[in-house]
Every structure is written in C-alpha cells, then in structure tokens.
ROZA-328730 format. One record per residue (C-alpha): x, y negated, z. Coordinates in steps of 0.5 Angstrom, whole numbers, padded with zeros to 4 digits, always signed. Example, Ala and Ser with C-alpha at 12.3 -4.5 7.8 and 13.67 -1.06 7.14 Angstrom:
% residues 2
+0025+0009+0016/+0027+0002+0014/
This chain:
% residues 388
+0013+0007-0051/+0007+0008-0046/+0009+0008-0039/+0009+0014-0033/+0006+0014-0027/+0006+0017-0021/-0002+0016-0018/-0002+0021-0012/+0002+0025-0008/+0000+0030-0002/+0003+0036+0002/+0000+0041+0007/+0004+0040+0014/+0011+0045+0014/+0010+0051+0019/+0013+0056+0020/+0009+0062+0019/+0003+0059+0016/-0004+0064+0018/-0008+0063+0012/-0007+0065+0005/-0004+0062-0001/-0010+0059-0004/-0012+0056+0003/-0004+0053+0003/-0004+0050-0004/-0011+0048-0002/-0008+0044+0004/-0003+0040-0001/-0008+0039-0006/-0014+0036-0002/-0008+0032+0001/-0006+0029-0005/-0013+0028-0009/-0015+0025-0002/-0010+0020-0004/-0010+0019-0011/-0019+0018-0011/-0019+0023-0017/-0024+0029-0019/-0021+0035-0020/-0025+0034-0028/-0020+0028-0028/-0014+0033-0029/-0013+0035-0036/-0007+0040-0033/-0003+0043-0028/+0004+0046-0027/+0004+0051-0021/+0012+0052-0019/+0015+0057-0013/+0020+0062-0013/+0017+0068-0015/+0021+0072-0012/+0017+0070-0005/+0011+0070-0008/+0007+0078-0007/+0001+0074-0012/+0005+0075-0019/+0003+0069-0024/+0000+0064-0019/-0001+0059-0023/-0008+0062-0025/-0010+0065-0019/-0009+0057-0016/-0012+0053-0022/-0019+0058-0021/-0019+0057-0014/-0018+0048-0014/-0023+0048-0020/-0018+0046-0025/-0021+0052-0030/-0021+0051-0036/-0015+0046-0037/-0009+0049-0038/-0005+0052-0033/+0004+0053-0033/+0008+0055-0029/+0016+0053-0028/+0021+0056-0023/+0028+0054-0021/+0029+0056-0015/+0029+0050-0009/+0028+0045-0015/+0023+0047-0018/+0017+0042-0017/+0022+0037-0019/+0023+0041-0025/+0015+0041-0025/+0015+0034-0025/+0020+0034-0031/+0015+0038-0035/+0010+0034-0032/+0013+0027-0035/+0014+0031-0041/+0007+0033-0043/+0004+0026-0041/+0010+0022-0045/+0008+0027-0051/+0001+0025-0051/-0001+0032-0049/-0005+0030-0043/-0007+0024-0040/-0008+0027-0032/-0003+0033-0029/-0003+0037-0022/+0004+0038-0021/+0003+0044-0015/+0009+0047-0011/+0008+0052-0005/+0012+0057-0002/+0009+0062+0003/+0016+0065+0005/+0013+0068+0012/+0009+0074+0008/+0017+0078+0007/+0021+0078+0013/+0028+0074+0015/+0033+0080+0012/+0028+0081+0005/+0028+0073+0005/+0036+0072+0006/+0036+0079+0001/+0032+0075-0005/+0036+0068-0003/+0044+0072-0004/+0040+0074-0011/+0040+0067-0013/+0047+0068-0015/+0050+0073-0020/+0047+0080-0019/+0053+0083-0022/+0058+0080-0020/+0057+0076-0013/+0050+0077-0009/+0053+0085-0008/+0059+0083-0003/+0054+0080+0001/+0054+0073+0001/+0048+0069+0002/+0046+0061+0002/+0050+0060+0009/+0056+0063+0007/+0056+0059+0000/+0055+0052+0003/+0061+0054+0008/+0065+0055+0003/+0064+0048+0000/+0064+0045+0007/+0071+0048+0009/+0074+0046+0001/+0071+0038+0003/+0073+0038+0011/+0079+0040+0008/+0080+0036+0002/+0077+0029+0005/+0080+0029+0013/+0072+0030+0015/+0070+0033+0022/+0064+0038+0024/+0063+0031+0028/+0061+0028+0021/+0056+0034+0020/+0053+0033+0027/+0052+0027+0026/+0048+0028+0020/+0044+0033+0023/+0042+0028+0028/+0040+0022+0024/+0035+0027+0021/+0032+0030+0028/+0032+0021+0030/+0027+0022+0024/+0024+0029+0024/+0021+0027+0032/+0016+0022+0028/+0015+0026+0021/+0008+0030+0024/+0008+0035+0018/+0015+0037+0019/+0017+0044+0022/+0023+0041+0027/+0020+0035+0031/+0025+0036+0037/+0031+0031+0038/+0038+0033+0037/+0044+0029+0040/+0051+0029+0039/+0053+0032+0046/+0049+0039+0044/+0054+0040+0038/+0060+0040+0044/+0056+0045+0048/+0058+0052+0047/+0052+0055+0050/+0048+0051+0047/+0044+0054+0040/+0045+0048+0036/+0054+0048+0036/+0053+0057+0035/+0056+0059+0028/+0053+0061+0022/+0059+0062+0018/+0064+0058+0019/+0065+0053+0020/+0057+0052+0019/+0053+0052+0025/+0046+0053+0027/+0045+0045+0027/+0048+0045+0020/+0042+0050+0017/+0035+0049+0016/+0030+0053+0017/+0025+0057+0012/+0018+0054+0012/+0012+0055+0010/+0008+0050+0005/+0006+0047-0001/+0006+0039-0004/+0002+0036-0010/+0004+0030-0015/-0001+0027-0020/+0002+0025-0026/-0002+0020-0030/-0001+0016-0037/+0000+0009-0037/-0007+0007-0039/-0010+0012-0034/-0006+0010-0029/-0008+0003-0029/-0015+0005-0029/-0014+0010-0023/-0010+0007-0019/-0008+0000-0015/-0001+0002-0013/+0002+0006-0018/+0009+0009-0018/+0013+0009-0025/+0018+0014-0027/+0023+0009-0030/+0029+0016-0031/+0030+0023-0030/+0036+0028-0031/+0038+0034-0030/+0044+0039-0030/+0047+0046-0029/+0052+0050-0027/+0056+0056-0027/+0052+0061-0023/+0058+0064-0020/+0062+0060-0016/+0068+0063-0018/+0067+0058-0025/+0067+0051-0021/+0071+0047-0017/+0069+0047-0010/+0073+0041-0008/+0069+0036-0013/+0061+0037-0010/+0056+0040-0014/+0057+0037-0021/+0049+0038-0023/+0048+0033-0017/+0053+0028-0022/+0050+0030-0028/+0044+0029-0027/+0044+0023-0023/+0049+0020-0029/+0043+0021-0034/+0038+0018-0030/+0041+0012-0028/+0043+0011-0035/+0035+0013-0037/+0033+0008-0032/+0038+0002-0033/+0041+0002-0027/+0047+0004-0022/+0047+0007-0015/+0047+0000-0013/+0040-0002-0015/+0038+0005-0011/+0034+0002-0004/+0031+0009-0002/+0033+0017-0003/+0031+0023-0001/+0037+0028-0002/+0037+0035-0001/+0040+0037+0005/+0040+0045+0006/+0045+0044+0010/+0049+0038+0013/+0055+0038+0008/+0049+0038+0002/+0047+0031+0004/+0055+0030+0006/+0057+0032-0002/+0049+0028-0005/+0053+0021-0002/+0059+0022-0006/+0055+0026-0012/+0050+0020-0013/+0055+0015-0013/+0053+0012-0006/+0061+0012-0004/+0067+0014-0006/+0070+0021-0006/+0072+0022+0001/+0069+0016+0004/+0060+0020+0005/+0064+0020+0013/+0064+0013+0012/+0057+0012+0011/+0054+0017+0016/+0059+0014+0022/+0056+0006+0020/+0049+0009+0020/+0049+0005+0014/+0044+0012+0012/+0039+0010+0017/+0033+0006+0016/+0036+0000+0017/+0043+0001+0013/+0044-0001+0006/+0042+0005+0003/+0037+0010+0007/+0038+0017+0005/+0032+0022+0008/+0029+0018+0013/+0023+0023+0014/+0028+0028+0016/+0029+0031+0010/+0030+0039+0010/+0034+0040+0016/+0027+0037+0020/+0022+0038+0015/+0024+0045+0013/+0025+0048+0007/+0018+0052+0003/+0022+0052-0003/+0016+0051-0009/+0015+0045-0005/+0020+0041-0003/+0021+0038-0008/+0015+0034-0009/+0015+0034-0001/+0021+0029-0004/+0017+0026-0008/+0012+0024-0004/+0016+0020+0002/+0019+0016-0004/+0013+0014-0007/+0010+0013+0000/+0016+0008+0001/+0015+0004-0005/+0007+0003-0004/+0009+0001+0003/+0005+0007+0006/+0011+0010+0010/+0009+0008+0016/+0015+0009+0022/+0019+0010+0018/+0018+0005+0012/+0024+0002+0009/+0024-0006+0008/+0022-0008+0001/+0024-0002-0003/+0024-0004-0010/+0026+0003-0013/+0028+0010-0010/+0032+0016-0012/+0030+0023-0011/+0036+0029-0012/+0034+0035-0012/+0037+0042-0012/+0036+0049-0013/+0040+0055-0011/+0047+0054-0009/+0047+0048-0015/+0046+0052-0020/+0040+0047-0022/+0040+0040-0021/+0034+0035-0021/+0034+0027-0020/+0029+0023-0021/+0029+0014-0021/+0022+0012-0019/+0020+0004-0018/+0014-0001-0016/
C-alpha cells in the first residue's frame, strides 16, 4: 500500500499571553508551515483543527479557522484529546490519506489559554479528570503528577536531584529554542537554594522546576500521500508506526508505580506498526508536563529499564550527543505547553531533525525519531515513528 508523508511543519512562537486573536494565532503557525512545505492553501484537500475546547471561548473553531486561512470550501473536522490532541489529528490525518479520501491534509493545533485566567485555566485542567468522583476534592495537574512522582522516587530509589537534572538538560536547550516561552538557564545549584523560585513547592515533592508553563500558540503539520508527496516535496518525512491507548480516567483504576500504561501501549503498537525497537529510535520528543513525566517516558518507550530513567539523565545519555537524545529543543518545560498544539510542536522538531534542518540542536545522522505524546494525566497516549 502507498506510503505517507509528512511534507510540512511550522509552529507560531510560544508566549505567554499572545495579543491578537485566535485567527491571527493560528495564522502564525499555518504561514510557518505552508512557508516551508511551498504549497497553496488550493493544495490542501482538508484540514483537521484540535484543541481543548474547553480554553476556546470560539466554539467550533475549526470553521472559523478554515474560513479565514482559505481552506473553503474542502472540508474541515475537529478533534480533541486534551494535551494530545494534535498528534490524535495526525492520526486522523494519516488515516484520511491511507484511505484514499484525500491526497493533501492541514493538520492545525492552537491553544490561546491566555483568554481565561490562572485559577479558570487550572479549574478546567482538574475537570480533565472524573467529574463525579475526582476533580470535586480539588486536584489538579500538579498534584496528579506528584502523586506519581512519590509512587516512582519511592519504588526506584530516584531523588529530586534526578528531576532537577531533567529541568536542566531542557533549559541547556530551551536558551537556543527562539520560539519557547522559557529562554533562561537553570542550574543544578538553583534547585538547592531554598529562596530561589525554582526548588519552591507546587506539591509536593513537586517544585516549581518541575512544572511547565501554560502558553499561548499554535502548530501546523502538512500530510500528503505518497505520489503528492514525491511531487511536492524534496525532503519528505514518512509515518512509518503510529499507536495509541487509554486509560482509566480515575487514578483510583491504576497502578501508579508502573508509569503511565497508554505510554506503553501505544509505544508497543508503533514499534510493531514500524518494524522496530526502541533501539533503532535515534531522536524523540517526550512529553514532559512535568520532570517526572519524561522520567516515567524513558522507561515507558523501553529506552531503560524500570528503575534505571535516573540512569539515562545522570549519564547525560539524553542530551544531544548521547545515545538517545530525548527533548533537545526543550520540550514543554522550556517550550511551554498551548495544549492543541503541543503535539504537532513535536512533530515538527523530529521532522526538523531527519531533514537536517535543526540547526543548534541538530542530532548527528537521525534515521528515525519518536513522538510520545499525552493528554490529561495519561488519560490519553499517542506515539508516533517517523523516518528519513
């Protein structure tokens, strides 16, 4: 069966409280992308919008979006699985062109989170979980990572000086990464300081470091079969596996001391799609909402052992000149995390690195990266194997 390519990636530059509209965000990511693909919007025989529609005060976006970018009158469809969203876009996207339904997608994620305040954004983030039987006791992203944070340090004999170190291999690559939110460096020694913001509890034993940042921003993918794609496209970037899983919404239905399970899931069922192991995996963006997130995504996707993620970080065996660099633009902890979109933020750095257009950060020789993706508190789990 035909092949399919990713022919262009773009994203708007990650902010904090972003001054225009919606339209205009999107814009930013969409101009990026079509920029680099050298397509028309006439090209594009659909697009598949994705956010979480609870940040949106534009209901149905997807409309309003494809009006504006001149993606009228090909249809339009919108997807949402919280803080996986775009990569589940990209699913669908693969999907539409592996079925022969359309040749050319727009795959567009955006989140303005900036348009609600601090205390209705963490408000809507508690109802990602149970409404019934969880988000009314008042828990909230932060205290759901800590709780797997204190089951892993517990279980493994891992230290918060671990997660610091993780919080300081993505600021060593956030400083060089112009579109992230975070451009400061953090060092080892700031974590140690108790008046310094960054060793400040969230909840415990989380700290400050140990938390990204909501931001504001949008990302674009161009999906395209594989004749359109030979025709388009010098450097096109194959989907050679994609998985996905979920979970019990309630945390009360999992085993917090073995990771997120949708993380292994779905990693299971895109190596098998790809023909692959996680050894063959020479670059990958992780989502790491928090420090113990990419901690538990080394172990999940098979990089090392249970127990041993402390290992890879200590080694530096993740940075860009160790034997599987993981988040070498900085992931969400320096990137910032506009929810619709950080998955197709992903997306483009991997695709970046296997067209050897990463610049600063470019990895030597990558043959095939991995995205891992997730939404909620693992409710949701995407992973996708992109190769040369």
């Amino acid at each position: 069966m035909s092949k399919v390519a990713i022919i262009g990636v773009g994203q708007s530059t990650f902010v904090r409280s972003y001054p225009g509209s919606i339209r205009e965000l999107v814009f930013e990511g969409f101009k990026d992308c079509m920029q680099d693909a050298q397509i028309a919007a006439s090209d594009i025989d659909a697009s598949i919008v994705c956010s979480a529609p609870e940040y949106d005060k534009q209901r149905s976006p997807a409309g309003v979006f494809a009006e504006y970018l001149g993606l009228n009158p090909q249809p339009t469809f919108y997807v949402e699985s919280l803080c996986s969203s775009s990569t589940t876009g990209l699913k669908l996207a693969y999907s539409l062109v592996k079925s022969g339904l359309h040749d050319v997608v727009a795959v567009l994620g955006f989140q303005k989170m900036s348009e609600i305040s601090s205390s209705e954004s963490q408000e809507r983030m508690g109802r990602g979980a149970d409404i019934q039987w969880e988000s009314p006791f008042g828990t909230m992203m932060p205290a759901y990572y800590a709780m797997y944070a204190r089951a892993y340090l517990e279980r493994y004999g891992a230290s918060l000086d671990d997660l610091s170190l993780i919080r300081v291999k993505a600021a060593t690559y956030g400083q060089i990464n112009e579109k992230a939110v975070y451009r400061k460096p953090v060092t080892y020694e700031m974590f140690q300081d108790p008046e310094h913001i960054m060793g400040r509890p969230v909840s415990t034993p989380l700290r400050v470091g140990d938390c990204c940042a909501n931001a504001d921003g949008s990302s674009c993918i161009i999906v395209a079969s594989e004749e359109r794609a030979k025709s388009l496209c010098d450097k096109p970037v194959w989907i050679l596996g994609l998985g996905s899983a979920t979970t019990s919404v309630n945390l009360a239905g999992r085993d917090l001391f073995s990771g997120l399970s949708v993380a292994q899931l779905a990693a299971s069922q895109a190596y098998n799609m790809a023909g692959i192991t996680p050894k063959h995996v020479d670059v990958a963006e992780v989502h790491d909402c928090f420090t113990i997130a990419e901690m538990m995504a080394y172990e999940n996707l098979g990089f090392a052992e249970p127990g041993e993620g402390k290992d890879l970080i200590q080694s530096k065996e993740t940075y860009k000149e160790g034997s599987i660099p993981v988040n070498v633009d900085g992931g969400l902890l320096s990137k910032g995390h506009p929810i619709g979109a950080t998955g197709g933020s992903q997306v483009r750095t991997i695709v970046l690195q296997l067209r050897d257009e990463a610049g600063d950060i470019q990895v030597k020789n990558p043959e095939i990266g991995l995205i891992h993706n997730i939404g909620g508190v693992g409710l949701y789990g995407n992973v996708t194997i992109l190769g040369r």
